[in-house]
C-alpha positions in Angstrom: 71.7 186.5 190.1 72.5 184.4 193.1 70.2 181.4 193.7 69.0 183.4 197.3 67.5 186.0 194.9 65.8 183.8 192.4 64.2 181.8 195.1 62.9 185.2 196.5 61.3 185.9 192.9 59.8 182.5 192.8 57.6 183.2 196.0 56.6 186.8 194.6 55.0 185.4 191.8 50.8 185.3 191.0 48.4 182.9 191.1 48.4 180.9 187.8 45.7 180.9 185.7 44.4 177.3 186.5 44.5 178.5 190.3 42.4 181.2 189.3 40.0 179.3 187.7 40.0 176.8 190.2 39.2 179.4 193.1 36.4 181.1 190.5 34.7 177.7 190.4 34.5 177.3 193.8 33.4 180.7 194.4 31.0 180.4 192.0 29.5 177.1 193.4 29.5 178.8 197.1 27.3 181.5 195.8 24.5 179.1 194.0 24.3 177.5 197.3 24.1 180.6 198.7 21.5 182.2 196.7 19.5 178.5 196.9 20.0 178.9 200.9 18.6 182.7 200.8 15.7 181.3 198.2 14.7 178.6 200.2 14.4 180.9 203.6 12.6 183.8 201.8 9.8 181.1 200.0 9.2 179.8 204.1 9.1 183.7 204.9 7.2 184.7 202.0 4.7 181.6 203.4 4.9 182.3 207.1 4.0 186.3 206.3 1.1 185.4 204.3 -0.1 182.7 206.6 0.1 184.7 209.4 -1.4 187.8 207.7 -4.9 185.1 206.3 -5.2 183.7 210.3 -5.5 187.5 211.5 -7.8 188.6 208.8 -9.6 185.5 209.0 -9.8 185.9 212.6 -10.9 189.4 213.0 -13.4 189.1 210.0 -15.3 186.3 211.8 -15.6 188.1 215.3 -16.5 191.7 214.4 -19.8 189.4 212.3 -19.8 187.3 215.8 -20.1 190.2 217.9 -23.1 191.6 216.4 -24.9 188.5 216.0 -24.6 188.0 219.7 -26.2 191.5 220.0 -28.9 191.2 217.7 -32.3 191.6 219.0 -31.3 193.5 222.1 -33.5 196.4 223.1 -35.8 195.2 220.2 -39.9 194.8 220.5 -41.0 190.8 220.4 -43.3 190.0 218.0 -45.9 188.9 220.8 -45.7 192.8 222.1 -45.7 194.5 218.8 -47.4 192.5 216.2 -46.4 194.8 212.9 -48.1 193.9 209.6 -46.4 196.5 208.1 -42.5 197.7 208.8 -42.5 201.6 207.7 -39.1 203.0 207.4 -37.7 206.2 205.9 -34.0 207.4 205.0 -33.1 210.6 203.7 -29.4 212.2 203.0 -30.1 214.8 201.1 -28.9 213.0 197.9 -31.0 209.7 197.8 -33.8 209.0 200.2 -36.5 206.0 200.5 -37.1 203.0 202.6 -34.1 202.3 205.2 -31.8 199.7 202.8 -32.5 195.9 203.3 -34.5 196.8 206.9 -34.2 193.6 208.4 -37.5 193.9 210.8 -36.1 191.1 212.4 -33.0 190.9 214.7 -30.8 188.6 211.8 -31.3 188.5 208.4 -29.3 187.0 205.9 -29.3 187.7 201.7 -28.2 184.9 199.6 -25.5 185.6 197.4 -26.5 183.0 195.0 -24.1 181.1 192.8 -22.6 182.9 190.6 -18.7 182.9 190.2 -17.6 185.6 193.3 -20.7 185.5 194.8 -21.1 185.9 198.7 -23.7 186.0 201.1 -24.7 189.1 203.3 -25.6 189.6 206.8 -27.8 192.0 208.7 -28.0 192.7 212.5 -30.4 195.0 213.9 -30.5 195.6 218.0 -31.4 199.0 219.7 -30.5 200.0 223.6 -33.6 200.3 225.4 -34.2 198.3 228.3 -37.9 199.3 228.1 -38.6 197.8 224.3 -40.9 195.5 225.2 -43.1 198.0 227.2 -45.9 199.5 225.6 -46.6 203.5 226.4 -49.7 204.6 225.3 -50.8 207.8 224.0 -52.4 210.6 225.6 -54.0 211.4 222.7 -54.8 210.3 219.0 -52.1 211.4 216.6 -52.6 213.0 213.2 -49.2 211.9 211.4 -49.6 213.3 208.3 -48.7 216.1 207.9 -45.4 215.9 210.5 -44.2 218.9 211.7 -47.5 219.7 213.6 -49.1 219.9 217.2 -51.1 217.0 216.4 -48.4 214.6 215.0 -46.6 215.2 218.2 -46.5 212.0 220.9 -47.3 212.6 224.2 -46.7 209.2 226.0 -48.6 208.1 229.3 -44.8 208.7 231.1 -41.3 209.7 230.4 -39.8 207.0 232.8 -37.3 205.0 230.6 -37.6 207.2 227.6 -34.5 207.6 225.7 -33.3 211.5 224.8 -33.6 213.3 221.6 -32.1 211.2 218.9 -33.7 207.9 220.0 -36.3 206.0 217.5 -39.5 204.5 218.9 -41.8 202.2 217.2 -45.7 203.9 216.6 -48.4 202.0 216.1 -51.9 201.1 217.0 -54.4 198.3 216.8 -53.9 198.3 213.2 -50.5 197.5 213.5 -48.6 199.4 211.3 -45.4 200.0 212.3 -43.6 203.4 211.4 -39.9 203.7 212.8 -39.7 207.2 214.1 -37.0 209.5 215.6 -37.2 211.8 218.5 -35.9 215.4 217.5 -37.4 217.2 220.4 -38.7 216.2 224.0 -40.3 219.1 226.4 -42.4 219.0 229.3 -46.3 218.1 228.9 -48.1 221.2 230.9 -51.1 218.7 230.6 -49.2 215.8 232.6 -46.3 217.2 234.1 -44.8 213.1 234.7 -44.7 212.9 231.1 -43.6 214.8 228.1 -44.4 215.9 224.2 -42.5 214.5 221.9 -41.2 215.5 218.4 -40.7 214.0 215.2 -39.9 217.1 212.6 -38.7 215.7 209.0 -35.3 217.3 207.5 -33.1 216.9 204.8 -30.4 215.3 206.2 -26.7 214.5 204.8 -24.7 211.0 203.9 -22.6 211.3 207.4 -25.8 212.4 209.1 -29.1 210.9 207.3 -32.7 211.9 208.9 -35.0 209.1 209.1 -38.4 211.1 209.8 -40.4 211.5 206.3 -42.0 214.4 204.8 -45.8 214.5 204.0 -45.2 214.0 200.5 -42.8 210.5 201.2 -45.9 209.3 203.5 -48.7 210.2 201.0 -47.1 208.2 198.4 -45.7 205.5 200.0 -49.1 204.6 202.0 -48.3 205.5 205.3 -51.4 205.8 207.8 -52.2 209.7 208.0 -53.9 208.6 211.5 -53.2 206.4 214.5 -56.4 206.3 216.4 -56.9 202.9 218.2 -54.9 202.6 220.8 -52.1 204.4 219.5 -48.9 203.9 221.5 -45.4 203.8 221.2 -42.2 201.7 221.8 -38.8 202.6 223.3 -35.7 201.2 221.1 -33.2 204.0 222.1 -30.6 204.4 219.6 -30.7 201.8 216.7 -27.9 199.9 214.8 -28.7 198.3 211.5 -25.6 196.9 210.3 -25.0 194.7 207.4 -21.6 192.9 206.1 -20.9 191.6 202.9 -17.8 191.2 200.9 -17.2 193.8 197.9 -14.0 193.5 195.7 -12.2 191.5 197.6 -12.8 192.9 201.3 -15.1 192.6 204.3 -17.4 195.6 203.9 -19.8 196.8 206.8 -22.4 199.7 206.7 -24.6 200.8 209.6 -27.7 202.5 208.4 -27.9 204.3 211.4 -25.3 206.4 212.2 -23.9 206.8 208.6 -24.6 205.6 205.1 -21.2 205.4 204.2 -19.2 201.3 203.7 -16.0 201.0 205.8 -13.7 198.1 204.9 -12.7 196.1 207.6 -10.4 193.5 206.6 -8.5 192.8 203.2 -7.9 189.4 201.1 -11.3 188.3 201.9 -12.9 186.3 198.9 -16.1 184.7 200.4 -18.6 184.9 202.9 -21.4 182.6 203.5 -24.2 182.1 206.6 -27.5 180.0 206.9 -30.2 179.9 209.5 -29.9 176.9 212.5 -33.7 176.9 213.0 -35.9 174.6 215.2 -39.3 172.8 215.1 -42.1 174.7 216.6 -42.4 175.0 220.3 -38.8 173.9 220.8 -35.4 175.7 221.4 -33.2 173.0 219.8 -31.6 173.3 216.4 -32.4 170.2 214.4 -31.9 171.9 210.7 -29.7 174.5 208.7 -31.2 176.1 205.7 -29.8 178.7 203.5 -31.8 181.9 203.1 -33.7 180.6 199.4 -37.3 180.2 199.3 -39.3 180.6 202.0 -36.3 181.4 204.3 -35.4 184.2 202.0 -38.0 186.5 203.2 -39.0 184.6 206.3 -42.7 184.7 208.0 -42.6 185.9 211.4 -43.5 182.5 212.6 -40.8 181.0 210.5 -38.4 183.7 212.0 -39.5 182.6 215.7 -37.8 179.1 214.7 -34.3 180.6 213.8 -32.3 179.8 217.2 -28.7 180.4 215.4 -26.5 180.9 212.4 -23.9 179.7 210.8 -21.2 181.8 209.3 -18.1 181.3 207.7 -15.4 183.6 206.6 -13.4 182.4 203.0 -9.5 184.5 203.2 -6.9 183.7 200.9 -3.1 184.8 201.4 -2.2 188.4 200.6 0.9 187.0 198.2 0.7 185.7 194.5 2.9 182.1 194.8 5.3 181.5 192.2 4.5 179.2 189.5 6.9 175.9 189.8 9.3 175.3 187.7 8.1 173.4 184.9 4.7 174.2 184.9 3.0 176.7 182.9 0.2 177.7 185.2 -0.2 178.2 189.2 -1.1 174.9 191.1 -0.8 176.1 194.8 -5.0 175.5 194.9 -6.9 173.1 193.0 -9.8 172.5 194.5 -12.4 175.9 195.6 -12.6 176.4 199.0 -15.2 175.2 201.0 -17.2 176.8 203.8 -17.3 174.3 206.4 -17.4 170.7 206.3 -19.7 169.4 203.6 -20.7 173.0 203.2 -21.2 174.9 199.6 -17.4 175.7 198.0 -16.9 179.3 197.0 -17.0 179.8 192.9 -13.9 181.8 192.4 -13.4 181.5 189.0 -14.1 184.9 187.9 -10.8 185.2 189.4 -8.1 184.1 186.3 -5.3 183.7 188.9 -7.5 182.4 192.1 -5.5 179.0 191.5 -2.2 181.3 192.5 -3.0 181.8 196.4 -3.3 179.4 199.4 -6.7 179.8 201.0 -8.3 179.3 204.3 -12.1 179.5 205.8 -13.6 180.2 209.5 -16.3 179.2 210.6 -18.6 179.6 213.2 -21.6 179.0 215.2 -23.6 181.7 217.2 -26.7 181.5 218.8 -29.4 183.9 218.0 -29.5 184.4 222.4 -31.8 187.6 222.4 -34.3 186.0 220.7 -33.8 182.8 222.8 -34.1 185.6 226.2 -37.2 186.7 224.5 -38.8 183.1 224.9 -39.6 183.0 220.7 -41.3 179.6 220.1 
């Protein structure tokens, strides 16, 4: 073999086996910093996702509740115009039937969760569409409400200016001043008055996407419902009404409107807390000087005491949508060790019935909203 061919075989041979290990060493380094690389950006992904995902259902939780406070109280009576004793309310959807759930009778009222691990507050808003509520239409003539149904149980109002159609709820009462919520189901010409019109109020059975809100005789008998309304009956416009109360059920913002449907629709996921408390004035004045939760006397306030609620607080608890990753070295999540508070100085959220709550990064909103209808009405 002549020395040009051997030095040809020399240069076709392999790689030796300490080049290959050499190369496999580096290649195996590369990929650890690789895989640390792609780790590292997926963790500040994974974190940027969630903390994106809390801010929006924060944000969105906090004002949908905003937007209805800011409508309470519209196209409601004052308390100076209709003075009720008693609130008289009736539900039926074919399945369950009684008083209309947590009626607030006022334009916000809010239900104390308590403390109890999980616990949350609720929150009611009630506000109609009339631009007529506060004006009183008397009666032609004295009405026989029980039995419904009849001639006599009918409304016939002094005039039809301002009156909402069929479908609308207006307030009856009289000098007495019970208050029964009823709902128009028919509106026809008075021959008697021909500016005016007869009104109707017929009971049903009604379904859970369609509830009726008129009761039978046998509802009003037992419940103590005046049969009569004979000094100075009249009624009040509200037009259509919306009763709508959020709380937060497994985890979620949960809002049901008692009238339109009885039905919950979640609203936003990841919430774990909810809480709210009255901003409420001295007498006489318009400025909030206190905040109170809704315990004790606030839990059921007088109308006097509601006259002194000006705003309220709310504030919305969300915690990220992803489970963090234990650290290394430890055997149980630390990414949050202290409960979440409400606001500054405000009550923290018991989430301990929660095993894993310490695994997720939370986050509150909070809020302040006037209670402005009431403040238009010129409460004191």
């Amino acid at each position: 073999m002549s020395l040009l061919q051997q030095a040809a075989r020399r240069h076709q041979r392999g790689f030796s086996l300490v080049e290959i290990l050499v190369g496999m060493a580096v290649g195996f380094v590369v990929t650890i910093i690789i895989y640390q690389v792609i780790s590292t950006y997926e963790g500040i992904k994974r974190s940027t996702t969630s903390g994106a995902d809390t801010q929006q259902n924060g944000i969105f939780s906090l004002s949908t509740i905003e937007r209805d406070v800011r409508a309470a109280g519209w196209g409601l009576p004052t308390a100076t115009v209709m003075p009720c004793a008693t609130y008289l309310t009736y539900y039926s959807t074919g399945a369950a039937s009684g008083a209309v759930p947590n009626f607030p009778n006022t334009p916000v009222r809010i239900t104390d969760g308590g403390t109890a691990a999980g616990a949350s507050d609720s929150i009611t808003m009630l506000w109609g569409t009339s631009i007529r509520s506060n004006v009183r239409n008397v009666l032609l003539q004295n009405v026989t409400a029980n039995p419904p149904g009849t001639p006599a149980a009918n409304l016939q109002p002094t005039s039809n200016v301002g009156m909402s159609s069929v479908g609308g709820f207006v307030w009856l009462t009289d000098d007495a001043n019970n208050c029964a919520l009823t709902r128009i189901t028919a509106s026809v010409t008075n021959p008697a008055s021909t500016t005016s019109v007869i009104l109707s109020h017929d009971s049903g059975t009604g379904t859970a996407t369609a509830p009726v809100y008129n009761p039978p005789a046998a509802f009003m008998t037992a419940n103590g419902w005046p049969a009569t309304y004979t000094s100075n009956p009249r009624i009040f416009d509200v037009g259509a009404l919306t009763q709508r109360t959020y709380s937060v059920v497994g985890g979620s913002l949960i809002s049901r409107d008692f009238f339109s449907s009885m039905t919950e629709a979640e609203l936003a996921n990841n919430v774990v807390g909810l809480k709210a408390q009255y901003g409420i004035s001295a007498a006489g004045s318009q400025v909030v000087n206190n905040w109170v939760s809704a315990t004790g006397t606030w839990a059921t306030p007088s109308m006097d005491d509601f006259k002194r609620i000006k705003a309220v607080r709310i504030a919305v608890v969300v915690r990220s949508p992803l489970k963090e990753r234990i650290k290394s070295g430890n055997t149980a999540c630390d990414t949050t060790t202290a409960a979440p508070a409400s606001w500054s100085g405000g009550p923290a959220l018991d989430l301990s019935n929660d095993a894993d709550w310490r695994c997720y990064r939370y986050r509150s909103f909070e809020t302040v909203v006037p209670v402005r209808n009431v403040l238009w009405a010129n409460y004191s």
